[in-house]
VMD Tcl script that builds the backbone (N, CA, C; Angstrom):
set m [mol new atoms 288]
animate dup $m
set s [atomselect $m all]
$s set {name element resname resid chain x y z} {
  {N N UNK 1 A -9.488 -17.560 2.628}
  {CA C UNK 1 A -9.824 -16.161 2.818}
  {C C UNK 1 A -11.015 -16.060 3.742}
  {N N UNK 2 A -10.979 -15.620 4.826}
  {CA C UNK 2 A -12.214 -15.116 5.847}
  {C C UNK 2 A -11.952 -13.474 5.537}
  {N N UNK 3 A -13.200 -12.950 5.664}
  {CA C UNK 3 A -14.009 -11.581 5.352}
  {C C UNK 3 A -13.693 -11.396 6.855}
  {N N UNK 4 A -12.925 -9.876 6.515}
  {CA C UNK 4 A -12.926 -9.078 7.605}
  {C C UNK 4 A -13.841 -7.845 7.997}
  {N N UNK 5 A -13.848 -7.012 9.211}
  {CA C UNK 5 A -14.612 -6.083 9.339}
  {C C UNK 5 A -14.186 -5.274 8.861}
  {N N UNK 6 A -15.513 -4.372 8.153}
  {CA C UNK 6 A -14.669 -3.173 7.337}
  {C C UNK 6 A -13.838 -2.034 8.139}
  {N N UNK 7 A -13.828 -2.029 9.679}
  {CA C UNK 7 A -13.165 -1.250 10.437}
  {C C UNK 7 A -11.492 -1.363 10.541}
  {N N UNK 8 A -11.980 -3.175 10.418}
  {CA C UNK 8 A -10.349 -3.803 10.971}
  {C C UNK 8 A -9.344 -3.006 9.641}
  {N N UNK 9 A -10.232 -3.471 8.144}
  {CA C UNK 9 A -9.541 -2.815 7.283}
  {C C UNK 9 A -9.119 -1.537 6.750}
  {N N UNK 10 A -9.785 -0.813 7.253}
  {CA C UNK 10 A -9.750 0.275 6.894}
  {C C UNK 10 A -9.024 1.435 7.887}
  {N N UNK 11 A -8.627 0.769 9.061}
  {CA C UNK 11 A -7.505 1.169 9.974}
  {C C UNK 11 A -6.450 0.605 9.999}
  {N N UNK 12 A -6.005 0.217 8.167}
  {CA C UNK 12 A -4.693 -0.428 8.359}
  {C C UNK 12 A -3.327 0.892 8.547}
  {N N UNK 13 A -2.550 0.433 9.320}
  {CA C UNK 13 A -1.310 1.723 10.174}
  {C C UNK 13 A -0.233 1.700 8.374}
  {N N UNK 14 A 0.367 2.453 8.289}
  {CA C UNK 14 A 1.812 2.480 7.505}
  {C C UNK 14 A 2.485 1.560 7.706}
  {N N UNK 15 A 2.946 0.983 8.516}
  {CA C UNK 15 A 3.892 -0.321 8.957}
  {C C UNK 15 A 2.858 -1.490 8.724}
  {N N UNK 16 A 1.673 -1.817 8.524}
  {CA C UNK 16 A 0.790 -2.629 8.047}
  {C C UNK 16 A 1.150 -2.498 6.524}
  {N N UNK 17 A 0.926 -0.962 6.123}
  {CA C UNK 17 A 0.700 -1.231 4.673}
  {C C UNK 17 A 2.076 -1.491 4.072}
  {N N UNK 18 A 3.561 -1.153 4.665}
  {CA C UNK 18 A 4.586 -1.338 4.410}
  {C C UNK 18 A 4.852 -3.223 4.309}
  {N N UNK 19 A 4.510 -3.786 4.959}
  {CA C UNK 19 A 4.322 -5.344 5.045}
  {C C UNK 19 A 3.756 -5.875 3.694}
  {N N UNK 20 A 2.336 -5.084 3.620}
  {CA C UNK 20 A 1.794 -5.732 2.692}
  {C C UNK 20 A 2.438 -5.495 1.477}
  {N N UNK 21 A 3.274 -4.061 1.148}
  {CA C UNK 21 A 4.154 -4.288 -0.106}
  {C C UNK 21 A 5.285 -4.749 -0.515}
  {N N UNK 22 A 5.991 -5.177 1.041}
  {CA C UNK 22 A 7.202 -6.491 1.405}
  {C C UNK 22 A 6.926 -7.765 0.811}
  {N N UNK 23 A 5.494 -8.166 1.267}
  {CA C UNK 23 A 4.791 -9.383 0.934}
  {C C UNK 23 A 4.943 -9.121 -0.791}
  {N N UNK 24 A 4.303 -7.847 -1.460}
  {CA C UNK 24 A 3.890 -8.311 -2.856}
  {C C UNK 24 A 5.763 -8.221 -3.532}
  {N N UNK 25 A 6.434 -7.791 -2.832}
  {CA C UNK 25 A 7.792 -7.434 -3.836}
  {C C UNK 25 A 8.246 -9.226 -3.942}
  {N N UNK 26 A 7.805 -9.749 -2.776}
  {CA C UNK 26 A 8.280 -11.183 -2.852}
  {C C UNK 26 A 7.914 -11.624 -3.363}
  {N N UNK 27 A 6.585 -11.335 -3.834}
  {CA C UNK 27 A 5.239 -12.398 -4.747}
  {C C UNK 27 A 6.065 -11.737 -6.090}
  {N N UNK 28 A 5.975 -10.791 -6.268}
  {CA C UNK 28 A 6.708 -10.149 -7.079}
  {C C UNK 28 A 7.915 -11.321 -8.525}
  {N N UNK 29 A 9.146 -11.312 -6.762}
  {CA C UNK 29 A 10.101 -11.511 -7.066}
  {C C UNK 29 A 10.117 -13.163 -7.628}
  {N N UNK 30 A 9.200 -13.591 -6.565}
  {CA C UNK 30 A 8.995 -15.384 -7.341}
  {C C UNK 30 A 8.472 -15.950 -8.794}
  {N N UNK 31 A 7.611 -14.822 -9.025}
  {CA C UNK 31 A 7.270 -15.357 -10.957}
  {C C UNK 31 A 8.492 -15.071 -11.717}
  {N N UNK 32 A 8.505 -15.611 -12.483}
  {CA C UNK 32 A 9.631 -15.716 -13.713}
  {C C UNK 32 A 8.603 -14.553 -14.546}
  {N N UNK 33 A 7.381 -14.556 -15.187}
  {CA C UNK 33 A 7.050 -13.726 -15.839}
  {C C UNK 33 A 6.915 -11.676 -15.246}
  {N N UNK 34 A 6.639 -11.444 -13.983}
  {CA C UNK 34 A 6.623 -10.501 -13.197}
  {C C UNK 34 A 7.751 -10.019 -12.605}
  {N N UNK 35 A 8.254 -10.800 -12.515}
  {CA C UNK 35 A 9.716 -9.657 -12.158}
  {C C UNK 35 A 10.332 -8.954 -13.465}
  {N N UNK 36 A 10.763 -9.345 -14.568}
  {CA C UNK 36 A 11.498 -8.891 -15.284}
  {C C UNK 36 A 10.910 -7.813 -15.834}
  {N N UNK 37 A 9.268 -7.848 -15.774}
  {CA C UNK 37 A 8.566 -7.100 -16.482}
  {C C UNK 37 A 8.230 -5.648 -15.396}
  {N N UNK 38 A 8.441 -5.784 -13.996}
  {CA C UNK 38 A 8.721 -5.176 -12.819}
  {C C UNK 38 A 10.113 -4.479 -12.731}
  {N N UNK 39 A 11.417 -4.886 -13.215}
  {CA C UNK 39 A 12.794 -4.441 -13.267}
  {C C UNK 39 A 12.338 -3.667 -14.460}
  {N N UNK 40 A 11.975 -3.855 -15.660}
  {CA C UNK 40 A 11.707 -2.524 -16.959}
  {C C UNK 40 A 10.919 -1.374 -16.158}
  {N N UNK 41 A 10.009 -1.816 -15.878}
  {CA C UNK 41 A 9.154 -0.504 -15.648}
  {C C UNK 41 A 9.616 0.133 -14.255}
  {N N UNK 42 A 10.132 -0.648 -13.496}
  {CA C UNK 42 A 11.226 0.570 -12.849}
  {C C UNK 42 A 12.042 0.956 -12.732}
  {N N UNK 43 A 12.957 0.680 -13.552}
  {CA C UNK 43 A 14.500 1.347 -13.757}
  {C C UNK 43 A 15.337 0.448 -12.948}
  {N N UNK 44 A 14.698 -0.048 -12.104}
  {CA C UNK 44 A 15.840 -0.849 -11.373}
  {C C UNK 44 A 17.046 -1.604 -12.318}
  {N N UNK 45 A 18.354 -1.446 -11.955}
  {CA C UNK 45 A 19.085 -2.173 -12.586}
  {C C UNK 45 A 19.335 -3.592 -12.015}
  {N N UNK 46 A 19.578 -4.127 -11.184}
  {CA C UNK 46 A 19.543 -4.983 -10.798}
  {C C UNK 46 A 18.652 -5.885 -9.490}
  {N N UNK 47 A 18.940 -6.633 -8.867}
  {CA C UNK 47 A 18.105 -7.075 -7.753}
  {C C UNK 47 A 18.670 -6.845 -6.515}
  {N N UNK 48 A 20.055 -6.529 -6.450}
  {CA C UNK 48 A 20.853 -5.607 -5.677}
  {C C UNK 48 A 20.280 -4.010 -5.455}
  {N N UNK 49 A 19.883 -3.464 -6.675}
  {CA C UNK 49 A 19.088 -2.046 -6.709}
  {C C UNK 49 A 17.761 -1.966 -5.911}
  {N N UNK 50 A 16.729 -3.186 -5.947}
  {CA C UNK 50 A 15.681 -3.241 -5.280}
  {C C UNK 50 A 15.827 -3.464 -3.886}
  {N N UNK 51 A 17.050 -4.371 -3.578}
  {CA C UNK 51 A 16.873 -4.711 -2.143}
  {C C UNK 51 A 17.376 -3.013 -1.493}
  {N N UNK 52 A 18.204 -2.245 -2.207}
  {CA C UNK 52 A 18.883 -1.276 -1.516}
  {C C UNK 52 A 17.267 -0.162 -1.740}
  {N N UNK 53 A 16.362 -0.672 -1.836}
  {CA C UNK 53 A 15.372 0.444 -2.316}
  {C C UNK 53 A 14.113 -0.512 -1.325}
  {N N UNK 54 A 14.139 -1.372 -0.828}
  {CA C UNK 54 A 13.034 -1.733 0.050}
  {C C UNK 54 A 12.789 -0.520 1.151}
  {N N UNK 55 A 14.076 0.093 1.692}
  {CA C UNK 55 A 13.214 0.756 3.053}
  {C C UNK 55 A 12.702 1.812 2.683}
  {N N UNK 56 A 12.691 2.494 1.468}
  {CA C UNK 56 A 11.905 3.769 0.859}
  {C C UNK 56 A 11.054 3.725 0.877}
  {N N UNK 57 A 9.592 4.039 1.558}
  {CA C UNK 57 A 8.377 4.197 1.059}
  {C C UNK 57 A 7.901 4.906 -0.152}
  {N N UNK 58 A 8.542 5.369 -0.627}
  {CA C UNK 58 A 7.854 5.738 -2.303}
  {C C UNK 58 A 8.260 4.786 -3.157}
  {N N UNK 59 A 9.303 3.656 -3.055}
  {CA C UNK 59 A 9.803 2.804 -3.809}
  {C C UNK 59 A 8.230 1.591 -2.991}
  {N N UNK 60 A 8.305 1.033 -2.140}
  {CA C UNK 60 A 7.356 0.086 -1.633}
  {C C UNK 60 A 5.842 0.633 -2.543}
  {N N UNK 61 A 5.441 2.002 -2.313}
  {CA C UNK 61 A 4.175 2.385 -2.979}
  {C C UNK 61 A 4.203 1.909 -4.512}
  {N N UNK 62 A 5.473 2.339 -5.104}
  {CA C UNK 62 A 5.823 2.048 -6.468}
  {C C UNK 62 A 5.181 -0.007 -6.810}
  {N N UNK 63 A 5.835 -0.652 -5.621}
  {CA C UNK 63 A 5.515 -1.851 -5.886}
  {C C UNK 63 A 4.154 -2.406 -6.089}
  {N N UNK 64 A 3.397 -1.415 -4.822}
  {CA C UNK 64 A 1.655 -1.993 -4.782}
  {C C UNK 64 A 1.430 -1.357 -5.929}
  {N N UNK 65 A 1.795 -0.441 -6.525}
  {CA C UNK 65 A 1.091 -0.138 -8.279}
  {C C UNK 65 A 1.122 -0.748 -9.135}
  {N N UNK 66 A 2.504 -1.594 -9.260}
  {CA C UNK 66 A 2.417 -2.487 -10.014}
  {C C UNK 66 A 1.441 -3.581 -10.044}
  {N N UNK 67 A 1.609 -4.029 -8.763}
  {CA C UNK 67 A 0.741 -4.962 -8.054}
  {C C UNK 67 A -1.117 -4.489 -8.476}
  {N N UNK 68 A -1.381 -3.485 -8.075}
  {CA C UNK 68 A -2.307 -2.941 -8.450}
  {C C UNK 68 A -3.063 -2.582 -10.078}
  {N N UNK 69 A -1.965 -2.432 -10.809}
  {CA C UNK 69 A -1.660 -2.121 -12.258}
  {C C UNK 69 A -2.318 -3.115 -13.263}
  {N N UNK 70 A -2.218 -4.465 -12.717}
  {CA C UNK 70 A -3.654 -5.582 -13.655}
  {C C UNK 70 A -3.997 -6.243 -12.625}
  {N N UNK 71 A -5.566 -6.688 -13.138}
  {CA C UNK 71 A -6.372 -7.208 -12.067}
  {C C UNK 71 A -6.252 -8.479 -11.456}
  {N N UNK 72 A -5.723 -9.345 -12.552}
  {CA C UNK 72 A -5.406 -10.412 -12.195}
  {C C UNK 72 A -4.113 -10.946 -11.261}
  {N N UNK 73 A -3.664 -9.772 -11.771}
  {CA C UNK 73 A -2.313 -9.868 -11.087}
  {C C UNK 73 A -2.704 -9.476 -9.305}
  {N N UNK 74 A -3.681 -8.329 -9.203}
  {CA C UNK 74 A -3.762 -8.142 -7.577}
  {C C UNK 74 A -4.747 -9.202 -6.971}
  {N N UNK 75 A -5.641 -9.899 -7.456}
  {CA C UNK 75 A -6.080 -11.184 -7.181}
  {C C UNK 75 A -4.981 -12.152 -7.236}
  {N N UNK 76 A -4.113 -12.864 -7.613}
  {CA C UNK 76 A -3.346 -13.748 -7.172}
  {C C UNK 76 A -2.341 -13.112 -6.213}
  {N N UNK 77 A -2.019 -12.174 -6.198}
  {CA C UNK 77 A -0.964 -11.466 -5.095}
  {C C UNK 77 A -2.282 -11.697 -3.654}
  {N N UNK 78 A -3.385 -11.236 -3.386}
  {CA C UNK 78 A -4.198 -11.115 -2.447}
  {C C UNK 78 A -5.191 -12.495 -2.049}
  {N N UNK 79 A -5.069 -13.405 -2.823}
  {CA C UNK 79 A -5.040 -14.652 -3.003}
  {C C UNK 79 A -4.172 -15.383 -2.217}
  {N N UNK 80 A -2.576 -15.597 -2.442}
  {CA C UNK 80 A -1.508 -16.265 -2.221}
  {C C UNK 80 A -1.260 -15.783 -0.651}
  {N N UNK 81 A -1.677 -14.348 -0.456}
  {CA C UNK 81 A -1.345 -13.870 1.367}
  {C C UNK 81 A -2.780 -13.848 1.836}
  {N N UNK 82 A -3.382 -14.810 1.403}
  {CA C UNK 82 A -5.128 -14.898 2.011}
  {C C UNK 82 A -5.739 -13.582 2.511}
  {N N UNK 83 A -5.795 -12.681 1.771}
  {CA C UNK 83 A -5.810 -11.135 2.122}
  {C C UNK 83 A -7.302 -10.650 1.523}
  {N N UNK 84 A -7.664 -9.990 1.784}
  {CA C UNK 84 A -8.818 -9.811 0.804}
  {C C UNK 84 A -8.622 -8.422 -0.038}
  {N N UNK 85 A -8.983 -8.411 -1.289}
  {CA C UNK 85 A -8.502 -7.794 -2.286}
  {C C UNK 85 A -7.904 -6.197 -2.244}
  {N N UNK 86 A -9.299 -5.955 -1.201}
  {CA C UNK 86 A -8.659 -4.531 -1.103}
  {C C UNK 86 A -7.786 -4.103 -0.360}
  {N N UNK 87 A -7.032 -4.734 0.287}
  {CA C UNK 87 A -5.939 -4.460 0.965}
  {C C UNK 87 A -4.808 -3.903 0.391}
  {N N UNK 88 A -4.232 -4.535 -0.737}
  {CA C UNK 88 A -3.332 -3.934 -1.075}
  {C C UNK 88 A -3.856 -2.214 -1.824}
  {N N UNK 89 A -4.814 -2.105 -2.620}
  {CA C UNK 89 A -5.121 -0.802 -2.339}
  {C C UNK 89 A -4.928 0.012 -1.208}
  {N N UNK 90 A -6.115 -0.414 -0.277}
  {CA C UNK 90 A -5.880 0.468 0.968}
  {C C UNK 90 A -4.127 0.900 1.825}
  {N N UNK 91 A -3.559 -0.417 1.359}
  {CA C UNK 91 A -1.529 -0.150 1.821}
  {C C UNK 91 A -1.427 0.825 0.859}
  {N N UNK 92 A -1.665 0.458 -0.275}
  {CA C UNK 92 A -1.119 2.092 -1.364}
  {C C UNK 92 A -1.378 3.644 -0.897}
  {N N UNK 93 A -2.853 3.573 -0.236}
  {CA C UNK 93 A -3.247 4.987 -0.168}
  {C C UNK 93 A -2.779 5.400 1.374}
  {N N UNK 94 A -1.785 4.693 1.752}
  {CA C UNK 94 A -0.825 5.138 3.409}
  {C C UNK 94 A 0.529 5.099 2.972}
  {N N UNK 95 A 0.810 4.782 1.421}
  {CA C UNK 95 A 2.671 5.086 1.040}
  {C C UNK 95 A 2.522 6.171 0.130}
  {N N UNK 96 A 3.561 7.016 0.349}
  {CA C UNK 96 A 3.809 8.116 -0.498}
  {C C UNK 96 A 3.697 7.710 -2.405}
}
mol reanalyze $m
mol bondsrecalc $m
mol representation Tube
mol addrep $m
């Protein structure tokens, strides 16, 4: 993790923050404990349902909440994409 300028971050575009919740649906999708617990709390029925729900931006926002939703959980998500923490916040507050 290298520290960025607070400018660089804080002018992240929609298609930035759309990435970064591409990135967490994958981080997402790789734990055995986080996905299943990710498919309850969103209705999704299957993993067929999510992929047909990636290009929605209110479905992607839905993901950084989760992501966002325990702490530990957005430290290893922002961790694993060498990101620094507040990023995935800042992607949340540019998706519906």
């Amino acid at each position: 993790y290298q520290p960025r300028q607070k400018d660089k971050i804080a002018n992240l575009t929609v298609d930035e923050a759309e990435t970064v919740a591409l990135k967490a649906m994958a981080f997402i999708a790789a734990d055995d404990e986080l996905m299943p617990r990710f498919i309850n709390l969103t209705g999704c029925s299957s993993i067929e349902d999510i992929r047909d729900r990636l290009a929605d931006r209110s479905f992607l926002g839905s993901v950084l909440d989760f992501i966002l939703g325990n702490e530990q959980t957005t430290i290893a998500f922002s961790e694993s994409q060498s990101m620094a923490p507040e990023i995935p916040m800042l992607a949340r507050a540019k998706l519906p």
